[in-house]
Structures are given as C-alpha cells and as structure tokens.
C-alpha positions in Angstrom: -37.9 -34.2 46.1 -40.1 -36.4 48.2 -41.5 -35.1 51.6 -42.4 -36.6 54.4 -45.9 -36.7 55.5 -44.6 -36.7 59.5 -43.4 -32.6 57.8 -47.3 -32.1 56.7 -48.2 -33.9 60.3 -46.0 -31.8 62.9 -46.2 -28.3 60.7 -49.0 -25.8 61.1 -48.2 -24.1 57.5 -46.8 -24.6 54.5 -46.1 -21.9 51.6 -45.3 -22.5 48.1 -44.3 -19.7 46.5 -43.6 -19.3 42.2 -44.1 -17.9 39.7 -47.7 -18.1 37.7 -49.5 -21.3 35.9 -46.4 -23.4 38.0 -49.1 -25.7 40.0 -48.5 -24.3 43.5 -52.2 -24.7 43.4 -52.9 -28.2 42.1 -49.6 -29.5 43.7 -51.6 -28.0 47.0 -54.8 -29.9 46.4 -52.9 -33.2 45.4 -50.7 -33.1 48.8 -53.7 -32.8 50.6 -55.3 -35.8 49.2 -52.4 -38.1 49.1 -51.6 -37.3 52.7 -55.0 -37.9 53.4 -54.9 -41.7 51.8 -51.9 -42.1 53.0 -52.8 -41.8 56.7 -56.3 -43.4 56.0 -58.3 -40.8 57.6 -60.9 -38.2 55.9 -60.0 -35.1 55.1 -61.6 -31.8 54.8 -60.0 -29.0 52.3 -61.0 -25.5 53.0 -60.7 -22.7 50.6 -61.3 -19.3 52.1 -62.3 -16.9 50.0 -60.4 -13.9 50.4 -61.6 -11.7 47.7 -64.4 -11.5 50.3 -62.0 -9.9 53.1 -62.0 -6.1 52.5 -64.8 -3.9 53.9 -65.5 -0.2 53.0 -66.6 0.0 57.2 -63.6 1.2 59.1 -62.0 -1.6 61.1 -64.6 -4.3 58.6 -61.2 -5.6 57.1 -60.0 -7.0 59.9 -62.9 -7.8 61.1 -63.7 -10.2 58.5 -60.4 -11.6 58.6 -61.2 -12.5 62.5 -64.4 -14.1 61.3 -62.3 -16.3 58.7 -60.3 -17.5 60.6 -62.9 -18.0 63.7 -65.0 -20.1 61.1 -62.1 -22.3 60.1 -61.1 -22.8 63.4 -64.6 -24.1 64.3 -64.6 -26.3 60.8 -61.9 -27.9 62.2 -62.4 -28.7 66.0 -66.3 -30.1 64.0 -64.2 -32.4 62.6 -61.1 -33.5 65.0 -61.3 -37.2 63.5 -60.2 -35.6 60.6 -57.2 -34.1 58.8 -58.3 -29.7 58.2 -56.3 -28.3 55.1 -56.6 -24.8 54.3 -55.7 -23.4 51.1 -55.0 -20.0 51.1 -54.3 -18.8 47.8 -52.4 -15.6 47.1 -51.6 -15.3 50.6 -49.8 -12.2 49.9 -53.2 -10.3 49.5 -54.5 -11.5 53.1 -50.6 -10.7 54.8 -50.0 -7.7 52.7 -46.1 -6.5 53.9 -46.6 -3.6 56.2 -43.4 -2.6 55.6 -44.6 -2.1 51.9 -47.3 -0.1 53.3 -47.5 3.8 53.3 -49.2 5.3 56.0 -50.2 8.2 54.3 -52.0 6.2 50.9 -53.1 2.6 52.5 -55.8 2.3 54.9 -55.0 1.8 58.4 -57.3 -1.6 57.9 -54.8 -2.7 55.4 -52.3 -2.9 58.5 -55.0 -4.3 61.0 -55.8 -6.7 58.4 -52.2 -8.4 58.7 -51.8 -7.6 62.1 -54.9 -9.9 62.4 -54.3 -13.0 59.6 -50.8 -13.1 61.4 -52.6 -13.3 64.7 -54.8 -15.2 63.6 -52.3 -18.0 62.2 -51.5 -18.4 65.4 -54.6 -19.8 66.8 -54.9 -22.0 64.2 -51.6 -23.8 65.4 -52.7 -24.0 68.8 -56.7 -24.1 68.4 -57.2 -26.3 65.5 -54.2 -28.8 65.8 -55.5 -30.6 63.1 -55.1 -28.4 60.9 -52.9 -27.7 57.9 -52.6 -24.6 55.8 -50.7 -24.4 52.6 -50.8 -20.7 51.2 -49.6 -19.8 47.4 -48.1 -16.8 46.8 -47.0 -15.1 43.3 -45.2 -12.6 44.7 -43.4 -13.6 48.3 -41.8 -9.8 48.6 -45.0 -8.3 49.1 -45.8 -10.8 52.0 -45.4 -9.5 55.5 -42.0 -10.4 56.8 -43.5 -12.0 59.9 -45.1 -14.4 58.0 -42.0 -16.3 57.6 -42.6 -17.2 60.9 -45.8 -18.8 60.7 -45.2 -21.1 58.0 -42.8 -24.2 58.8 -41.9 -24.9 55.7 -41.6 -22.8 52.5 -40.9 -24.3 49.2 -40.1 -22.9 45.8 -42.2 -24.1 43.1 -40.9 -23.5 39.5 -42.3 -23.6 36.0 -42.0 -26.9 34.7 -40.1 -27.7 31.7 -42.2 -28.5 28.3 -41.4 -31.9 28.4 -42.9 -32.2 32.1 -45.8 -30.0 30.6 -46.6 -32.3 27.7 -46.7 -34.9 30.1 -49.2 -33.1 32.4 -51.5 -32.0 29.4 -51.5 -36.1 28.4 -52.3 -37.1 31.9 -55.1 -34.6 32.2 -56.5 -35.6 29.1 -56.3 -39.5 29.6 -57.8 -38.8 33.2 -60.7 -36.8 32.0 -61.8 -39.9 29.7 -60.2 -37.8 26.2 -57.5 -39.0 24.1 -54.4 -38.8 25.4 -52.9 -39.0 21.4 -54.7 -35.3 21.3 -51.7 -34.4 23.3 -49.3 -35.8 20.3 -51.0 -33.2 17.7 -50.0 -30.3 20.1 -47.2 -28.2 18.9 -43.7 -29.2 19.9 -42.9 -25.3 19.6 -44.5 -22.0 19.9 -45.5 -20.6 16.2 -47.0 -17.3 15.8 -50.6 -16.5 14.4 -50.8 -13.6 11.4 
C-alpha cells in the first residue's frame, strides 16, 4: 500500500508495530530517506538511544527521558530548513504500559518514565514541527495505552513471504557490490543440520 508523503508531512508520529526480523526498522530508515528526496530538502535521522534511559538515582529515569527529548527538540529547531526524523526503536521500552505496571514490584520511575516520554511526545508536535518520529515496537500490548494517542498513524508490519525475502537477500547483495547469483545457491527450503 502506497502512502502519501502529505501523511508523513501533517503527522507528528508514526508506529509500526510486528513481529521480529519484519523490517519495521529498515522500512523506517528507507521512508525517511525517500520522503526526504522526494520533497528535495535535507534531512536529519535521529536515533535515541534508549538503552541509555534508566538511572539507578531515584527520579534519574525520567529525568533522562526529559533530557532526550529536550535534546531532540533542540536538534530539530538547529535545523528548521530541514525535515527531523526520529526513530525510536522498541518504543515499548521507553512507554512501558502503566497499566502493566505493579506498584508494589516496578519502580515508581518506571511510571514517571512514561508519564514523561508521553509528555514529552507532546512537545515534540508542537515544539519541533518539523519533526517526524516513527517508533517500532515488537510487542504493542505492553505499550502504554495513551500512546495511541500520540502516534497518527499506526501500521502493521508483517513477516514477508520467502519469495519477498529471496528478493530482499538478492537486492542486498547486488547493492552491496556481491553477486546477486549467491542468492540462487541459497536454499529454496529449510534442511536441518545433524
């Protein structure tokens, strides 16, 4: 299904959601740039890292989530001339569900934490117009159920077929400057080692 880059233009977030190895990543990454050419302008793709989130310091969690998103905001406002696309991937570990949450095992940060990405998502859409975030998530269920009102549009992204992965493995490999007739010696079905 085609999609409109005026949706990518007028949306503050996007979230793809699937199951593992589907390319909600790479499909990501590739939207980004193709909406860039396609609009002409530059483009700047942001990756925060959010394994670098938690803190062992009472209320560091969500304090580093405030600093995250404070620094993207500023990345993008730097660069108004140009198109900001954030990829947040496994969303679900930076919007953990509260509802999931019980009070007497998770950390009161784990709650502040949403409280403040959610927040946070927020001020991107107003702050940093300019900016786009696609998030990935493995596991929607355990994302905060407010989420679903940040993101604009939420796609499903499934496993593609081994026909479509064939093709993807022979792309890759005629794009990387291999042999795309490696791809021909590849096993048309699984076999088991003994």
């Amino acid at each position: 299904r085609c999609i409109s880059p005026l949706v990518f233009a007028t949306s503050v977030a996007v979230l793809l959601s699937g199951p593992p190895g589907s390319g909600k990543s790479t499909l990501a990454i590739s939207v980004c740039d193709r909406i860039a050419r396609k609009s002409g302008r530059e483009a700047v793709l942001l990756v925060p890292n959010l394994s670098q989130i938690p803190s062992a310091e009472l209320g560091g969690t969500p304090k580093n989530v405030r600093a995250c998103i404070d620094r993207m905001t500023e990345i993008a406002q730097a660069n108004r001339q140009r198109l900001v696309f954030a990829l947040v991937d496994e969303v679900e570990s930076a919007m953990p569900s509260r509802d999931r949450m019980d009070g007497r095992t998770e950390p009161t940060d784990s709650v502040r934490q949403t409280n403040e990405f959610l927040t946070g998502m927020e001020r991107l859409g107003q702050e940093a117009p300019n900016m786009v975030v696609i998030a990935t998530t493995n596991i929607p269920e355990f994302l905060d159920a407010a989420a679903a009102d940040r993101f604009s549009l939420e796609l499903f992204i499934g496993l593609p077929k081994s026909s479509t992965r064939l093709k993807i493995i022979r792309h890759t490999l005629s794009a990387s400057g291999n042999d795309p007739d490696i791809a021909g010696s590849l096993p048309r079905k699984r076999s088991s080692l003994h």
